[in-house]
C-alpha positions in Angstrom: 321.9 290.9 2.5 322.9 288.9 -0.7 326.4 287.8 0.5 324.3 286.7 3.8 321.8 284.6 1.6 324.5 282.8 -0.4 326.8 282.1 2.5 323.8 280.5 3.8 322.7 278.5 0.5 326.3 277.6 0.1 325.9 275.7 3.3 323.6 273.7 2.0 324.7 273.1 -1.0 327.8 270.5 -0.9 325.7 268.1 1.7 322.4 268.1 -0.4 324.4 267.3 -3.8 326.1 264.9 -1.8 322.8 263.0 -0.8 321.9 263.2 -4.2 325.2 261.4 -5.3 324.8 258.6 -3.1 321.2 258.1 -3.7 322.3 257.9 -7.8 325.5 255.4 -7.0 322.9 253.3 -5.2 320.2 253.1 -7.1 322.7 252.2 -10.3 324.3 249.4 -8.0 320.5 248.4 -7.3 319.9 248.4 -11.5 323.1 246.4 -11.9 322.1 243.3 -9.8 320.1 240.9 -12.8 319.0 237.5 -12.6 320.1 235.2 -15.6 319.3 231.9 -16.8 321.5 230.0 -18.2 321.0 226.4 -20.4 323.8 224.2 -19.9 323.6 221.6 -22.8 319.7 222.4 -22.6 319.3 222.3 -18.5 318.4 225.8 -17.0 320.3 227.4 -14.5 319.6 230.7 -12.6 321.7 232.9 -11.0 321.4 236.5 -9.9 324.9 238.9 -10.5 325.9 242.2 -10.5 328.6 240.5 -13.3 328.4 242.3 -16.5 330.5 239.9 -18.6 329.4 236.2 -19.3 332.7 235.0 -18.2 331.6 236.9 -15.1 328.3 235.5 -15.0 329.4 231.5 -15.3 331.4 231.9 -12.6 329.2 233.5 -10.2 326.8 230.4 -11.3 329.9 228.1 -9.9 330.6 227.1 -14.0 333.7 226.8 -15.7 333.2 225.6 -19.5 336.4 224.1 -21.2 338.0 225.8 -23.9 336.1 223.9 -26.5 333.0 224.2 -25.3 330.7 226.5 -27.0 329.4 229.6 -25.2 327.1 231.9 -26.4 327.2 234.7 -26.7 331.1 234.8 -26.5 333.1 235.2 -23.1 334.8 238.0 -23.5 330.8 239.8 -24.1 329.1 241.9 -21.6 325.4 241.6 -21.0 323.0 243.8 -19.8 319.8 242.3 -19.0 320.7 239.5 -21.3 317.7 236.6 -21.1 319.8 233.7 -22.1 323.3 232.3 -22.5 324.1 228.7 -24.3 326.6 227.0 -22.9 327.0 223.6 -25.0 329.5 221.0 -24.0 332.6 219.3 -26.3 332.2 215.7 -27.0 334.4 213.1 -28.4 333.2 212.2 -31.8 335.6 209.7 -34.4 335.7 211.1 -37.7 336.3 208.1 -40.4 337.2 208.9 -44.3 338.7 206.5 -46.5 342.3 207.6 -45.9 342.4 208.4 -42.0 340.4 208.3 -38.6 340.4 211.1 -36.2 338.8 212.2 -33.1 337.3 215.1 -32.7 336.7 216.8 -29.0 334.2 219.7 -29.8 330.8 221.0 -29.4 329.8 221.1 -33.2 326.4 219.2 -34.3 326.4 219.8 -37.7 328.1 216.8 -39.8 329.0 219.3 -42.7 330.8 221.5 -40.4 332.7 218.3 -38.0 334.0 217.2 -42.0 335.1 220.3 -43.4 337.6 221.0 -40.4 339.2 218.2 -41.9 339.6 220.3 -44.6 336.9 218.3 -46.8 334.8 219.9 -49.5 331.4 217.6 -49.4 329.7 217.4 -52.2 326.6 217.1 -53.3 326.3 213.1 -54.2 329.0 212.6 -51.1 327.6 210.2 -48.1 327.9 210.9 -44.5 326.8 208.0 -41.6 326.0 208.4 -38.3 326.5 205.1 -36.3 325.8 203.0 -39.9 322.9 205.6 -40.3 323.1 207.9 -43.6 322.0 211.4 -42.4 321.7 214.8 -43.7 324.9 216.5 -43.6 323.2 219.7 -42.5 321.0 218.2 -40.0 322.6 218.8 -36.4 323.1 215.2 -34.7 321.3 214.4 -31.4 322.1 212.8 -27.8 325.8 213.0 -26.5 326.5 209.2 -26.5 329.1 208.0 -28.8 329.2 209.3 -32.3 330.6 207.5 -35.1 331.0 209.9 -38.0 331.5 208.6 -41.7 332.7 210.2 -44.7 332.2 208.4 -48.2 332.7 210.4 -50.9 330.6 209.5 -54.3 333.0 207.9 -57.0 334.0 209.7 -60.4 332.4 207.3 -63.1 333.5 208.7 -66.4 331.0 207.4 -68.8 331.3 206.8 -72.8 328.1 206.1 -74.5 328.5 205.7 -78.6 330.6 209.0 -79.3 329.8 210.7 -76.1 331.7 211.3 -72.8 329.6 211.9 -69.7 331.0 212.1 -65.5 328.9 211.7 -63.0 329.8 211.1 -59.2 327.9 208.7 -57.2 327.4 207.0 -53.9 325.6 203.8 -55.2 327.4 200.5 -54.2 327.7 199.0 -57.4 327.7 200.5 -61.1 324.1 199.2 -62.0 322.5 200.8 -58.8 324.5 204.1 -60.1 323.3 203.9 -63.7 319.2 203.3 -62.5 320.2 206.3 -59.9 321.2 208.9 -62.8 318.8 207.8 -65.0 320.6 206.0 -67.7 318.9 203.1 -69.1 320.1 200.0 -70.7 318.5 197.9 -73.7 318.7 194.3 -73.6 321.0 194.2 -76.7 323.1 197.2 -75.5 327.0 196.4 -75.0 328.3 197.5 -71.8 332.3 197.2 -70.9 331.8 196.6 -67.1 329.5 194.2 -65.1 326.8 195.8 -63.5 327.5 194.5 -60.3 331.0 195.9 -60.5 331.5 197.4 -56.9 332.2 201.3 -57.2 335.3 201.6 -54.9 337.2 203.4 -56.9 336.9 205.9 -59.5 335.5 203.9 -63.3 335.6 204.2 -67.0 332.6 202.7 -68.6 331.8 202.2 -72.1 328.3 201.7 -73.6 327.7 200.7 -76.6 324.1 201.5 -77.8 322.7 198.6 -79.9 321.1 199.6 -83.4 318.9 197.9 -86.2 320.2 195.1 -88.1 319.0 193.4 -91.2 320.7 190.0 -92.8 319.5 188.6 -95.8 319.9 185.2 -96.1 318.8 183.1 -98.9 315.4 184.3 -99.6 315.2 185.6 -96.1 315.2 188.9 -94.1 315.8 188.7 -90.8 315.6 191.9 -88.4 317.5 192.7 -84.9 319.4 194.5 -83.0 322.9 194.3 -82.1 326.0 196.8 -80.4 328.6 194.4 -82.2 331.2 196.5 -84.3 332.3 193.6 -86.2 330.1 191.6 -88.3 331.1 188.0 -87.4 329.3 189.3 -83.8 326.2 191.1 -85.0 325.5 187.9 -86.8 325.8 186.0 -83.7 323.4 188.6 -81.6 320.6 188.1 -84.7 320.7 184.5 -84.1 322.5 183.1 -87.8 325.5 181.2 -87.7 327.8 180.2 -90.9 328.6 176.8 -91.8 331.6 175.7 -93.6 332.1 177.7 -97.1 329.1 180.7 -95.9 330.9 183.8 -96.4 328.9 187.4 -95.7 329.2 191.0 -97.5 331.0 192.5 -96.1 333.4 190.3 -94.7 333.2 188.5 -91.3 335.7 190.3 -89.4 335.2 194.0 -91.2 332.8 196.2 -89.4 329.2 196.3 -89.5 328.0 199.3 -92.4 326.3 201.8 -91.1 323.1 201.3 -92.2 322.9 197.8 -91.1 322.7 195.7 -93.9 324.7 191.9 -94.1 324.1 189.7 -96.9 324.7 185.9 -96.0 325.6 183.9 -98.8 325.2 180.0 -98.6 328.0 178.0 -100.1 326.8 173.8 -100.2 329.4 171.0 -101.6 327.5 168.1 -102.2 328.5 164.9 -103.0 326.5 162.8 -104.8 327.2 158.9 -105.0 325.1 156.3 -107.3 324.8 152.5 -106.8 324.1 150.0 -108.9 323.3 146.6 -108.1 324.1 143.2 -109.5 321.8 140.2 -108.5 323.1 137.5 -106.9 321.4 133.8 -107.4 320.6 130.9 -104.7 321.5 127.7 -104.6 318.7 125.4 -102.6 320.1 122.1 -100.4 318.1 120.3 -98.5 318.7 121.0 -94.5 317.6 118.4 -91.7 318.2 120.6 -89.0 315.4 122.7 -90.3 311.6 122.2 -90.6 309.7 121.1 -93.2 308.4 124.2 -95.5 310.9 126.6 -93.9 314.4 128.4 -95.3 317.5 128.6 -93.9 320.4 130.5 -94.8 323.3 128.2 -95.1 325.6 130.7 -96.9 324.0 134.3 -97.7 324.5 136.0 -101.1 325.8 139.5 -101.8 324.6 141.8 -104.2 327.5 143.1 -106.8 327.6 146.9 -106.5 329.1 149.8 -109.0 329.6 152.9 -107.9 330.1 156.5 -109.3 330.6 159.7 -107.2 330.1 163.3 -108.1 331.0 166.4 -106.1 329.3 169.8 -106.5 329.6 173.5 -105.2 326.7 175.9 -105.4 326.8 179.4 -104.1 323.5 180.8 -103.5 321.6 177.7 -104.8 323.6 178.1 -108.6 326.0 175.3 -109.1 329.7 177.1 -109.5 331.9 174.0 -109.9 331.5 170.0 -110.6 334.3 167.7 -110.2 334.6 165.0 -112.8 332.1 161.7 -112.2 334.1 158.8 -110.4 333.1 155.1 -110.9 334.2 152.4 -109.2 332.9 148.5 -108.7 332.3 148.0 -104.9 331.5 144.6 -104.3 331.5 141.7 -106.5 328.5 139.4 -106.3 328.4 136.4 -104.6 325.8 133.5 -105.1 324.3 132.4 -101.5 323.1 129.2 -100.7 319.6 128.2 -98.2 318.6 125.3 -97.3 315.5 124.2 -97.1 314.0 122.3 -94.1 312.9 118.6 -94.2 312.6 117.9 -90.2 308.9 116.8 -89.8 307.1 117.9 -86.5 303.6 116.6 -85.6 301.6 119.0 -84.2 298.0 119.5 -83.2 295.6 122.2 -84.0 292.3 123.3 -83.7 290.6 124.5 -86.9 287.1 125.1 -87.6 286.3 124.1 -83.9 287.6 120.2 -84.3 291.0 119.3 -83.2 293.6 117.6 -86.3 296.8 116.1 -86.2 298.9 117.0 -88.8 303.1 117.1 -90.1 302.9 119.8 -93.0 300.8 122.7 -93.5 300.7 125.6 -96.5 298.9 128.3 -97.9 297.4 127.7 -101.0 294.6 129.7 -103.3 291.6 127.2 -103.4 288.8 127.3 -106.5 286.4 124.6 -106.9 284.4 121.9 -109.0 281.6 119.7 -109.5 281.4 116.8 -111.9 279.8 119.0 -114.8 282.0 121.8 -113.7 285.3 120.1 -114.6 285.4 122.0 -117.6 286.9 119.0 -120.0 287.7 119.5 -123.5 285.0 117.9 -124.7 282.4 119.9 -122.7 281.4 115.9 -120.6 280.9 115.5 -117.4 283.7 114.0 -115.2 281.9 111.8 -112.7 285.3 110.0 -111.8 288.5 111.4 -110.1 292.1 110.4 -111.7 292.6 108.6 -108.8 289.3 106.2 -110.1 287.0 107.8 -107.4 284.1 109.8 -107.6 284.2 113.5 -108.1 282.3 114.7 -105.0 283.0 116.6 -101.6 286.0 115.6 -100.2 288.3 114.8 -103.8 290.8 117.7 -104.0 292.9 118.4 -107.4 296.4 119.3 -107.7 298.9 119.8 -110.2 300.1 116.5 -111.6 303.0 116.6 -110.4 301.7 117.2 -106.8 299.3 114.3 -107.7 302.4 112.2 -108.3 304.3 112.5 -105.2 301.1 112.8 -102.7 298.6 110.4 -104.5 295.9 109.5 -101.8 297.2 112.1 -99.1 294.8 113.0 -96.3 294.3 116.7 -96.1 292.3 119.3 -94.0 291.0 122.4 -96.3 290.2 125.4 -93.6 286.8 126.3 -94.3 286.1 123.0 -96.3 286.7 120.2 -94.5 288.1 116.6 -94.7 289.9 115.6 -98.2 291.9 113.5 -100.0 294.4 114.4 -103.1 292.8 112.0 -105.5 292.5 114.2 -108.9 294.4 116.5 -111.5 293.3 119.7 -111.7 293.1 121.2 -115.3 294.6 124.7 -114.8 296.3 125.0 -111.8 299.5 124.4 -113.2 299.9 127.9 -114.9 300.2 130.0 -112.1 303.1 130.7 -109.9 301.7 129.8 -106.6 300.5 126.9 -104.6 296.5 126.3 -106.4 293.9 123.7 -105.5 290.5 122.8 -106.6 287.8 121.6 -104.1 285.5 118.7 -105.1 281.8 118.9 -104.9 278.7 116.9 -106.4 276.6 119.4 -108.5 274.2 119.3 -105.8 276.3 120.6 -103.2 278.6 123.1 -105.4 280.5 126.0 -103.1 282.2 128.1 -105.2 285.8 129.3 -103.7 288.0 132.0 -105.2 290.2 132.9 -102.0 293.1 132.1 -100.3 293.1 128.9 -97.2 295.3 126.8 -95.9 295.9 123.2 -96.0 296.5 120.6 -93.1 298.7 117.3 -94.0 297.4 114.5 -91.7 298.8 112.2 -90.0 300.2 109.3 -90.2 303.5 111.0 -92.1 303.9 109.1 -95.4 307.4 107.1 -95.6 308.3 109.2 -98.5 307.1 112.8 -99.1 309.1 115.6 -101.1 310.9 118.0 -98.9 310.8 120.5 -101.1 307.1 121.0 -102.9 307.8 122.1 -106.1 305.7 124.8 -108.1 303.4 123.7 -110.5 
């Protein structure tokens, strides 16, 4: 009975495991069918495989990436129900760097990574461009048009400020942009070996000189500063004090500045001193037609004798340290001049105290007055009668006798008195140095006059009158 019942299982057996081996190799060919999407530079694409490798899979989706295109996950992988798979296309992108230009055919979007396959080590103050466009070197790049990728690395500048050596690297344009950049500031008196508009195109040493108090003393003077001169002759020039001729400093122009600043100016004056003396010179008088009456000409001018004596002196700080020996010497000799005086006579009108007078000779003269008991004789009398015989009253003007001799009778216009006649002597007018008259009234009619006028000679011109008045 039991080999019956197992000849009759194994009959069974080999067709039902069978069954089961197919069902099992189908339903693992029914697992292995998958749909994947796959973004080509960003644009989906689906395709549904039984492909197990991405290699597989692309070209079941009709795709065939170049070698230097990117695909992710690798080739060469196999996927099982994998959501995704990049594929990222190569592009031509120029690579420029100060020594070469290359172009690069790949898929890579980060700027860092495109420069250091050109074996590049970028650095931190190092410049990259995109298109003319400074970017982050670690930001990927966008859009597949062209690329223009440049390199600038930042220059060495090799700074030495005072005693102490600093580098820095920059990317700044010029070496004044680079200095505000890192932070380094300059003082208006500082001393700097290199413009600041110097273009940084190549690697720089720069030396700074930081500028420090200064004091000069000159005279009874202190002037204060600051100056980044080393030599004294230069600090002097920063503070704003020059030397003149013999000035000499402690120190020394051209030794360097001390170090605590001080310079002592000294002031060295040479003065030469020159004294005149002069020698009068006299005038001869001739008489000059050419000129008019009362007026001087100068026919042949006179010339003062001068002596002369020189002395030089030298003082250093305002005490005299040396005196040369007095000089003397005579100049000029005098020389007597001659002038002419005028004796043209020119008629000529005026108009004085409102009426209109004709005269040839006018002068200034210092006028007094007189009445008949006011002639002051010796005797103390009254002087009713002129020298001239006339009464003493308005109009009878006294001069000096020797006036009275040469102009006896002579019509005359007094500004301020009037109408006259030279007809007397007057008493004291000859003992001054300067043209007098005295102005006759009556007693009744006395002005008194203590001032300076002028007198009017009327016409007609006498046929003899002196060309020259005398003084009384």
């Amino acid at each position: 009975m039991m080999k019956t019942h197992l000849l009759n299982y194994k009959k069974w057996l080999f067709p039902g495991a069978f069954m089961v081996f197919l069902l099992g190799l189908g339903l693992i060919v029914f697992g292995m069918h998958q749909t994947v999407t796959i973004l080509v530079d960003d644009k989906p694409v689906t395709v549904q495989t039984m492909a197990l490798r991405v290699v597989d899979i692309l070209n079941a989706a009709g795709l065939t990436p170049a070698d230097v295109d990117w695909v992710r996950p690798g080739r060469d992988r196999w996927v099982w129900k994998s959501p995704l798979i990049r594929v990222e296309s190569a592009q031509d992108i120029i690579v420029v760097t100060d020594e070469e230009e290359i172009t690069l055919s790949t898929a890579e979007r980060i700027p860092a990574n495109l420069i250091q396959k050109l074996d590049i080590t970028l650095y931190p103050e190092d410049r990259v461009l995109v298109n003319g466009v400074e970017v982050a070197p670690d930001e990927p790049l966008n859009g597949n048009g062209f690329i223009l990728l440049q390199y600038k690395p930042a220059i060495p500048i090799q700074l030495i400020i005072d005693d102490q050596e600093l580098s820095l690297y920059t990317s700044e344009p010029t070496l004044g942009a680079a200095l505000e950049a890192a932070e380094i500031s300059l003082g208006p008196m500082d001393w700097i070996s290199k413009d600041l508009l110097t273009p940084l195109d190549e690697p720089l040493e720069v030396h700074i000189r930081q500028a420090r108090p200064i004091t000069v003393r000159v005279d009874d003077t202190t002037l204060s500063g600051f100056s980044a001169a080393t030599i004294v002759g230069d600090a002097l020039l920063d503070i704003g004090v020059s030397l003149q001729n013999l000035d000499f400093t402690k120190p020394k122009e051209d030794q360097p500045v001390p170090t605590n600043g001080q310079i002592d100016v000294i002031r060295v004056e040479e003065a030469v001193m020159i004294m005149t003396d002069e020698v009068a010179y006299q005038n001869a008088y001739v008489e000059d037609p050419d000129t008019l009456l009362d007026q001087v000409s100068v026919v042949e001018p006179g010339q003062k004798g001068i002596y002369a004596s020189r002395e030089r002196v030298q003082m250093v700080g305002g005490e005299i340290v040396w005196q040369d020996e007095q000089q003397n010497w005579q100049a000029s000799e005098a020389e007597d001049g001659v002038l002419g005086y005028g004796s043209r006579v020119e008629v000529r009108t005026a108009v004085v105290d409102g009426q209109e007078i004709e005269y040839w000779r006018k002068i200034r003269v210092y006028a007094t007055s007189y009445s008949p008991c006011r002639c002051a004789t010796p005797d103390g009398r009254c002087c009713y009668s002129s020298s001239s015989g006339l009464p003493s009253q308005k109009g009878m003007i006294a001069v000096t006798l020797n006036w009275y001799r040469m102009m006896k009778l002579q019509p005359v216009y007094v500004q301020g008195y009037g109408h006259g006649v030279i007809g007397n002597v007057g008493g004291g007018a000859r003992y001054f140095d300067h043209y007098w008259i005295d102005l006759g009234y009556s007693d009744d009619d006395y002005q008194s006059w203590h001032h300076w006028t002028t007198m009017y000679f009327l016409t007609p011109v006498p046929a003899w009158y002196p060309a020259r008045l005398p003084w009384p």
